[in-house]
Each structure stands twice: as C-alpha cells, then as structure tokens.
C-alpha positions in Angstrom: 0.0 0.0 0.0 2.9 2.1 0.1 2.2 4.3 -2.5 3.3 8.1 -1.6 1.5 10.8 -2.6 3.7 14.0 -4.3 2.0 16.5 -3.0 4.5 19.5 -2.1 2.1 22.6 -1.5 -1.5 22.1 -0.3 -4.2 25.3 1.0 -6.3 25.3 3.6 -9.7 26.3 1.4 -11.1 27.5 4.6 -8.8 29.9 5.7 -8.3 31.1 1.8 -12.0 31.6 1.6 -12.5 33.4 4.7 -9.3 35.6 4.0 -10.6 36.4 0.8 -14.0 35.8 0.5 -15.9 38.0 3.8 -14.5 41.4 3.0 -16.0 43.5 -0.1 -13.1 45.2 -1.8 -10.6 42.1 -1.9 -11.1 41.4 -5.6 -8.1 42.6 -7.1 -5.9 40.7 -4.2 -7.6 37.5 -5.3 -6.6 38.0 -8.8 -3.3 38.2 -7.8 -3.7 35.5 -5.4 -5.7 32.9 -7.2 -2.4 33.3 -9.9 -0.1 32.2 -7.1 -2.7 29.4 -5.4 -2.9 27.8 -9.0 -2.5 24.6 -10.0 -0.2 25.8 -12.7 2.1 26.6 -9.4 2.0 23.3 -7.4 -0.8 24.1 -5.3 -3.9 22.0 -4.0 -6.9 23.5 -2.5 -8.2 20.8 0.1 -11.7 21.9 1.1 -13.8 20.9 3.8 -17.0 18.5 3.0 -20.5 19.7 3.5 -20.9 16.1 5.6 -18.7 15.2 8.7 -17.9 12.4 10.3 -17.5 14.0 13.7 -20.8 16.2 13.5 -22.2 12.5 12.6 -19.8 11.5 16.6 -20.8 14.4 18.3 -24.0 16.6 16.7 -23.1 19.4 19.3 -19.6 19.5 17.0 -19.0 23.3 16.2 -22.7 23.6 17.1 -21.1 26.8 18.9 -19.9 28.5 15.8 -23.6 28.5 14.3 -25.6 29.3 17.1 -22.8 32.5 17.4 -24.0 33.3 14.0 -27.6 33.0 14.4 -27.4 35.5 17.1 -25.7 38.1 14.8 -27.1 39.0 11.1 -23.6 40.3 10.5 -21.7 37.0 11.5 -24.3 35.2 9.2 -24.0 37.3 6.4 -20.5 36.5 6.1 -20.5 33.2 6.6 -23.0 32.9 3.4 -20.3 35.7 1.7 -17.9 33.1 2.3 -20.3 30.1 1.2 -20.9 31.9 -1.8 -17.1 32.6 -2.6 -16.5 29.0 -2.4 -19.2 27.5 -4.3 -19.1 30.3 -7.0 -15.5 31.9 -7.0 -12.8 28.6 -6.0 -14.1 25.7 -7.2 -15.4 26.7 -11.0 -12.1 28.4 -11.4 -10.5 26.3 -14.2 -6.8 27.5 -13.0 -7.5 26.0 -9.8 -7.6 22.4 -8.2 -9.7 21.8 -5.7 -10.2 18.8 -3.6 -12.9 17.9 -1.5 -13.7 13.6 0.4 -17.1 12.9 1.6 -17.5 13.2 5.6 -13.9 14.4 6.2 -12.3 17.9 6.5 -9.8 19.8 5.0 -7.5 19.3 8.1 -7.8 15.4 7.3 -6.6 16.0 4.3 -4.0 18.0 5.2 -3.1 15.4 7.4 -3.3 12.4 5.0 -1.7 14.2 2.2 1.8 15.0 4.6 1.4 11.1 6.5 1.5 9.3 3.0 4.1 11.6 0.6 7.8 10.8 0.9 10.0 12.3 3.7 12.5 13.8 1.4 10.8 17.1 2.5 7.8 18.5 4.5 4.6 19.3 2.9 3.8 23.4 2.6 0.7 24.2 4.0 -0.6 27.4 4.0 -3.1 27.4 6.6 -3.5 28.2 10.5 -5.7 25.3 11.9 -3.7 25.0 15.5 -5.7 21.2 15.2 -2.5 20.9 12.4 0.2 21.4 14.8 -0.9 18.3 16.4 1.2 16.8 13.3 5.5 15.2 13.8 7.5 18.8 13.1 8.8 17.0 9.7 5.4 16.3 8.7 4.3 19.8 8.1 5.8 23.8 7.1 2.8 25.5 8.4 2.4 29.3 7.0 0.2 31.9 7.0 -1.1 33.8 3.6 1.8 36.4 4.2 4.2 33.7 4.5 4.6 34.2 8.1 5.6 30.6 10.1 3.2 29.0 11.8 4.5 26.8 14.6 3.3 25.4 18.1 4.6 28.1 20.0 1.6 29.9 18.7 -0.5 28.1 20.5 1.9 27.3 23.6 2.0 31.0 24.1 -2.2 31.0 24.5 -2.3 28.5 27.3 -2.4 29.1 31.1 1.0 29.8 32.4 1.5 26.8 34.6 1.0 24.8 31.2 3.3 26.5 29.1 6.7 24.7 29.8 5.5 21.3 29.3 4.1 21.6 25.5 6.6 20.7 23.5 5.4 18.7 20.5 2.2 17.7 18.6 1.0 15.2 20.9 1.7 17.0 23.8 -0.9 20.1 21.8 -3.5 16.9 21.0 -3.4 16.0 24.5 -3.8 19.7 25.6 -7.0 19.6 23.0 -8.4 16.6 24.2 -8.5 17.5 27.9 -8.6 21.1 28.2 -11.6 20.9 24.8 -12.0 23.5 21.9 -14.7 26.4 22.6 -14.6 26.8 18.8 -15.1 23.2 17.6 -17.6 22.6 20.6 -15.2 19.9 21.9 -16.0 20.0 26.1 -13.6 20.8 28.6 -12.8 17.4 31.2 -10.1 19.5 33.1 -11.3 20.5 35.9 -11.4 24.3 35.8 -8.5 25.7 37.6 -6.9 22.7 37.9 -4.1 21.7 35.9 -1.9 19.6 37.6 -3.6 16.4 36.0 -2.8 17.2 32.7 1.3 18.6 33.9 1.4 15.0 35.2 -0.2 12.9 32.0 2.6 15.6 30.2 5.3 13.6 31.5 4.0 9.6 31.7 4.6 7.4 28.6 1.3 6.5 27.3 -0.7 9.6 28.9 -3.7 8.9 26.5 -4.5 5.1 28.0 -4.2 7.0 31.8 -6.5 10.0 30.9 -8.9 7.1 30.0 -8.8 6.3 33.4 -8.5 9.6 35.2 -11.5 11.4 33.0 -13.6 9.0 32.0 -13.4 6.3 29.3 -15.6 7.4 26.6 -15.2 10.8 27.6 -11.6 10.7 26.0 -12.2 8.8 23.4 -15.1 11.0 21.7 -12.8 14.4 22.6 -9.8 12.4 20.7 -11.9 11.3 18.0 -12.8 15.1 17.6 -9.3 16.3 17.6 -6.9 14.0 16.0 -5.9 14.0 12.6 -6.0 12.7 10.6 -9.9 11.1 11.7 -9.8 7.4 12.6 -12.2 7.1 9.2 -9.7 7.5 6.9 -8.4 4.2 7.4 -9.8 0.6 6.2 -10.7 -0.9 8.0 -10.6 1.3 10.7 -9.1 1.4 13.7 -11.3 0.3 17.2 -11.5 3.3 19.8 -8.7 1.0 21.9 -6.2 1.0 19.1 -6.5 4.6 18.2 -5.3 5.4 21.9 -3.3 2.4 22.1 -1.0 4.0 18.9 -1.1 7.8 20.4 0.4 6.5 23.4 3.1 4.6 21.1 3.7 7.3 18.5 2.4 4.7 15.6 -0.6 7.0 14.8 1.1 9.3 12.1 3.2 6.4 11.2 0.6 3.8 10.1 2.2 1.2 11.9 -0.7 -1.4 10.8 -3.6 0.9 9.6 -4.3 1.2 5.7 -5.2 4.4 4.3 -8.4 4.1 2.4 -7.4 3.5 -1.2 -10.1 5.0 -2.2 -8.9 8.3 -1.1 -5.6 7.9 -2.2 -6.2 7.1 -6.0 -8.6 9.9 -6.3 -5.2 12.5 -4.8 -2.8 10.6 -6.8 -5.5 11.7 -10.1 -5.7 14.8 -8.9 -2.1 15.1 -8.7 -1.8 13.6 -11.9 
C-alpha cells in the first residue's frame, strides 16, 4: 500500500476563503492570489465537505460556531459571503484544483496528504488550523497567507502559564485539546477548571492517553480524541477500534501507520488529482 503521494504545497480552502472571501473590496488581491494558489504553481486546495464524520460522533460538534452566528445578522452574512465565494468563486475556477472527500475535513486531508508523501521534505501548507500542529514537526511547514511561520509556539504561548513549559510537540498540543476541549469546535472541557496539575502529570507519563482514560472517563476521552486527531480514525480501512487509536497515540504509531491502511479509495482519487 505504500504508494506516496507527491504532493509538495497544499491550502487550507477554509482559511483562503475566509481571508478572501468576507470582505467586499478584496477582488483585485484575489486575482493576484488565485495566480499564485494555481495549480499551474504546485498548489492543492483541500476543502472541507458539506458532511462530517464527527458532527455525525458528536451533533453538538461546532454547534457553537452557528448558534454565534444566528445570534448576529452580520456574523451570518458573512458566513453565506464566504459560502458563496467558495461555491461560485474557487471551485469553477479552471486554473484551480480543488479537492474535497465525503465526511472528512480539510484538516484530514491535510493530514493524510503529509502522513503518505515521501519524507524527502515537509509538505507546505498554508493554513493556521492549530488542530494541524498536532502533526510530527517533519510532517508539516505550516504558513500563514503572508508567508509568516506557523509553529506550536503559537499556541503554547495562549495557554495558562502553569501549562506552558510542558508543550513541546504535537501530541503534547493533542493531548492539551483533548482534555482542556475547543470552545470553537464545541469539543468540552474534562479538566477541571483551575486545575491543571492532572494534565502537567499525563505531560510527562509514557502512554498519557490510556491514563487519561482512566482519570476522565473512558468514553469521555475517546469522543474528545476522536474530535481532535488527525487525521480522523475514518480515513483508514478498515478502521481502527476506539482502543487501538489510543493504544498508537500512546506509542507514537498513529502518524506512522504502523498497521492501519489508508483508504485507497482516497488515495487514488489525490494521486488523479495530482496527476
């Protein structure tokens, strides 16, 4: 199944759209930037799909993010500006290639793209998704539109003080998602508040995800990992049980596909894109 995918430069759709797409005026930077973003230039737009796997986990999933908007016309109206950009703007352009993979999002793809391309180099991303940090640090370049790095100290230096020190690589960020939750993504909290001394401890053990099973709850962690890692455990065939996925976070096997196969499905329709 080894059969690597040479992608080298991959956008965030999401973050291109909303960059672009939610501000009247911004048409003559998207000329220039569509040009760049091409696939003429190496680039793949990976888009999110209008059906998720995790809303299908967790219906409350980024249930927030809508409920925001519903309570502000002007928060809605852009979200449909945005909508509208994508449907009618990105993906008819003929100079670019989008991709899009029923129930997953663009993070997953993301994710998939850098786990199954060779190692020669990392895959360029640009995008800002902190979920994509989460990724090994020779998996990934992560950038911003103005070429500015992208790196976990971003989000290191947005967590409580007494936290800070101990995050030092992307699963010490997934477990830092997975217990202290993600107001944006709807993903609950199952830190006490206050109280982080837990999490400083499950920093520093071995296999901290099989130990938060037992310290906050079984299924607890397993539907806040489900919601955070990337890539999602559906992107495998068959895949893997709630047991193995924290069984190869603890073991660093997850974003090496120790004994998981990528869905070929998936991959054959990248490597066609890709041509």
């Amino acid at each position: 199944m080894d059969r690597p995918i040479n992608i080298t430069n991959v956008v965030d759709g999401g973050y291109l759209s909303w960059t672009y797409g939610c501000r009247e005026g911004t048409q003559q930077e998207w000329e220039t930037a569509r040009s760049w973003y091409s696939y003429r230039n190496g680039h793949v737009i990976l888009l999110d799909h209008s059906f998720s796997y995790r809303q299908a986990l967790d219906e409350t999933y980024k249930s927030r993010r809508q409920e925001r908007r519903e309570a502000d016309p002007a928060k809605l109206e852009t979200r449909a500006r945005v909508h509208d950009f994508v449907q009618n703007t990105v993906k008819p352009d003929q100079i670019l290639r989008c991709f899009e993979w029923s129930g997953l999002e663009a993070d997953d793809l993301v994710a998939l793209a850098a786990m199954t391309r060779p190692r020669a180099a990392p895959l360029n991303v640009v995008g800002v998704d902190k979920d994509l940090l989460q990724l090994p640090i020779h998996f990934i370049k992560l950038r911003k539109i103005n070429d500015e790095r992208v790196t976990i100290d971003n989000y290191v230096r947005k967590l409580p003080n007494a936290i800070k020190p101990y995050v030092r690589r992307g699963r010490d960020l997934l477990l830092c998602l997975v217990l202290l939750g993600d107001k944006s993504d709807s993903v609950v909290r199952l830190l006490p508040p206050r109280d982080f001394k837990p999490l400083i401890e499950l920093l520093h053990e071995p296999r901290p995800f099989s130990l938060a099973c037992r310290w906050f709850g079984d299924f607890e962690v397993k539907r806040n990992t489900y919601l955070t890692v990337l890539p999602g455990p559906w992107v495998f065939q068959p895949p893997p049980s709630p047991d193995d996925v924290i069984r190869m976070l603890d073991d660093g096997s997850w974003w090496v596909r120790s004994d998981l196969w990528v869905d070929l499905g998936i991959l054959d329709a990248l490597h066609n894109l890709w041509g």
